[in-house]
N, C-alpha and C positions, 0 to 999 in steps of 0.2 A: 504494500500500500504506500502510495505516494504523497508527503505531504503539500504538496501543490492541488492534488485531489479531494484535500479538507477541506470542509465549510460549515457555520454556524447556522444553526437556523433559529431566530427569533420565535419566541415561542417556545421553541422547543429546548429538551436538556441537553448537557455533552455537545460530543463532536460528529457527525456526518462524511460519509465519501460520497461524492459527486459520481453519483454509476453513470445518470444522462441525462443530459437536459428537453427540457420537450417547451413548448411556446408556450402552455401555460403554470410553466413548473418547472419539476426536476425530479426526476429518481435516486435517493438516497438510502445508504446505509449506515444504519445506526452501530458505531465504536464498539458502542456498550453491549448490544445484546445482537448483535449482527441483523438486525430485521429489517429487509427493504419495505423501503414504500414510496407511494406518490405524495408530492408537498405542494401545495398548489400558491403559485407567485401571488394570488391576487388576497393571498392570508396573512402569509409569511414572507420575510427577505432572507435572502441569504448572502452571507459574506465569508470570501473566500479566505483562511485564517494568510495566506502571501500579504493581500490586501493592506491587512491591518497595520496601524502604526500606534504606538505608545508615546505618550508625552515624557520629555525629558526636562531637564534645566537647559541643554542646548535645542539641539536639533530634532526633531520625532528622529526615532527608531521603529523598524520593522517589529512586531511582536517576535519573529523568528529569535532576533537576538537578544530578547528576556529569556527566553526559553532555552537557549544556548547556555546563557549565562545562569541556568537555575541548574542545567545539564552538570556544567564544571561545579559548582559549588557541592561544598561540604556540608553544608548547612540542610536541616531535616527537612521536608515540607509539613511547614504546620495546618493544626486543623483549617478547612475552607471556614467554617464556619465563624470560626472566633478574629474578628476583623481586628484588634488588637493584634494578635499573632502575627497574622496574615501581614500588617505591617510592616511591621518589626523586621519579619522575613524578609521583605522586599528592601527594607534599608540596608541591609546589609548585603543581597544576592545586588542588589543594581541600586546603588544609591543616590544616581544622578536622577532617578526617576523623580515627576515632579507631582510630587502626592497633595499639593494640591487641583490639582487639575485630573489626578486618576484615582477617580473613588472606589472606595473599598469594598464595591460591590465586581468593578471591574478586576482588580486584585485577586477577588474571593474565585474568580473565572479564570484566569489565569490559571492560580495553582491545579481548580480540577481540571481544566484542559491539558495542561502538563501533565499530572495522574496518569490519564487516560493516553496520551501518548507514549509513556514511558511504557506502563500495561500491556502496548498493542506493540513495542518495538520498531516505531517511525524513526527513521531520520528526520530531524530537524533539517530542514534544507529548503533554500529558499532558490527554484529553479530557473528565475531569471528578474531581471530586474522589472518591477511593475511600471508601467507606463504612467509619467505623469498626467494627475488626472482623475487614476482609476484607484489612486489609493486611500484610503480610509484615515484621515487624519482627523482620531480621536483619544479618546483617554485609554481606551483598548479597544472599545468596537463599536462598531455604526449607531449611529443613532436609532431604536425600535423604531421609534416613531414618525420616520424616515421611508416614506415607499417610493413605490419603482416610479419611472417615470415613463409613461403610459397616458393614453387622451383620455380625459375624465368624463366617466361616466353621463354628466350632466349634457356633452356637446351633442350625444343624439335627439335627446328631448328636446330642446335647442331649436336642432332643427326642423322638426317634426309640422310646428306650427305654420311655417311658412309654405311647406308644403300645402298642407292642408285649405291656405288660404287661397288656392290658385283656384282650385274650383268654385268657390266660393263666389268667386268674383265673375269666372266666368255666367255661374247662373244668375249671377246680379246684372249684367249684361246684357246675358239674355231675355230678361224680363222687362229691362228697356229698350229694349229692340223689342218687342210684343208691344210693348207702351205705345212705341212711336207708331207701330203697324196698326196700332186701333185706332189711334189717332187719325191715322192716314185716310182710314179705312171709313170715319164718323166722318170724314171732310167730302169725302168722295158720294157719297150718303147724300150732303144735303142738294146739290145741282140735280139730282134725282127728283128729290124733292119739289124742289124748284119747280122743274119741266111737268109734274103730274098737277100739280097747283094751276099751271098754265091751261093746259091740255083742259082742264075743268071752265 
């Protein structure tokens, strides 16, 4: 398994492989208990762990190189849960990291994502450089509340109306065009008229 082939998915726990993407989704496998399934784009985001970057004191880093730097380290992983800990840890495995800008719920993700790499015996490896652009410059991962970008739903209803209006007008149209044709029609009427009034 390739870690280029990682991805999170909002929502959801742990880590994912990218088995295949489809237009409205992706095919994934789940780390933890190996179960594929379909994840549908229009629920969920997903981001690819390459992607990501971590805030520093200098420059973002790729999450690849926390995870390196947790790889070499001597230091235990402490519990996820206890954010204290979790800290702590981080101060010492990467201490440029800039903990006020990566909260401790990102941290708490880190460590189990790490776990769960170690677990499955991934290389850490970051297989090429990501395009500027396409890279995820946050405290560790994408904003949730961040969806794809996609024509919203609202631009059909939209236009629905205008459609709609076309006939509209045409029968309004055509009821003036009968208007004038009776019109025509009550003129033409009275020299008739006329001529039998004479005739008498």
């Amino acid at each position: 398994m390739e870690y280029s082939k990682l991805i999170s998915v909002t929502g959801l726990p742990g880590l994912f492989e990218l088995v295949a993407s489809k237009n409205d989704g992706a095919i994934v496998r789940s780390l933890d208990d190996k179960a594929t399934k379909f994840v549908s784009s229009r629920v969920h985001n997903f981001s690819h762990l390459e992607s990501i970057e971590v805030y520093t004191e200098g420059d973002n880093v790729n999450l690849a190189d926390v995870f390196l730097a947790m790889q070499n380290s001597s230091e235990a992983l402490p519990n996820e849960k206890d954010a204290a800990a979790v800290k702590k840890y981080f101060e010492k495995v990467y201490p440029t990291m800039d903990f006020d800008r990566v909260y401790a719920s990102d941290m708490k993700k880190m460590v189990k994502w790490f776990d769960v790499l170690s677990k499955n015996n991934i290389e850490i490896k970051v297989s090429e450089e990501v395009p500027e652009g396409d890279e995820e410059e946050t405290g560790e991962t994408p904003d949730p509340n961040k969806q794809p970008e996609e024509k919203p739903k609202v631009e059909e209803p939209v236009a629905t109306p205008a459609v709609e209006a076309k006939p509209k007008k045409a029968k309004a149209a055509k009821a003036k065009k009968e208007e004038v044709e009776g019109e025509g029609a009550a003129t033409e009427s009275k020299p008739k008229a006329a001529k039998k009034a004479a005739n008498k």
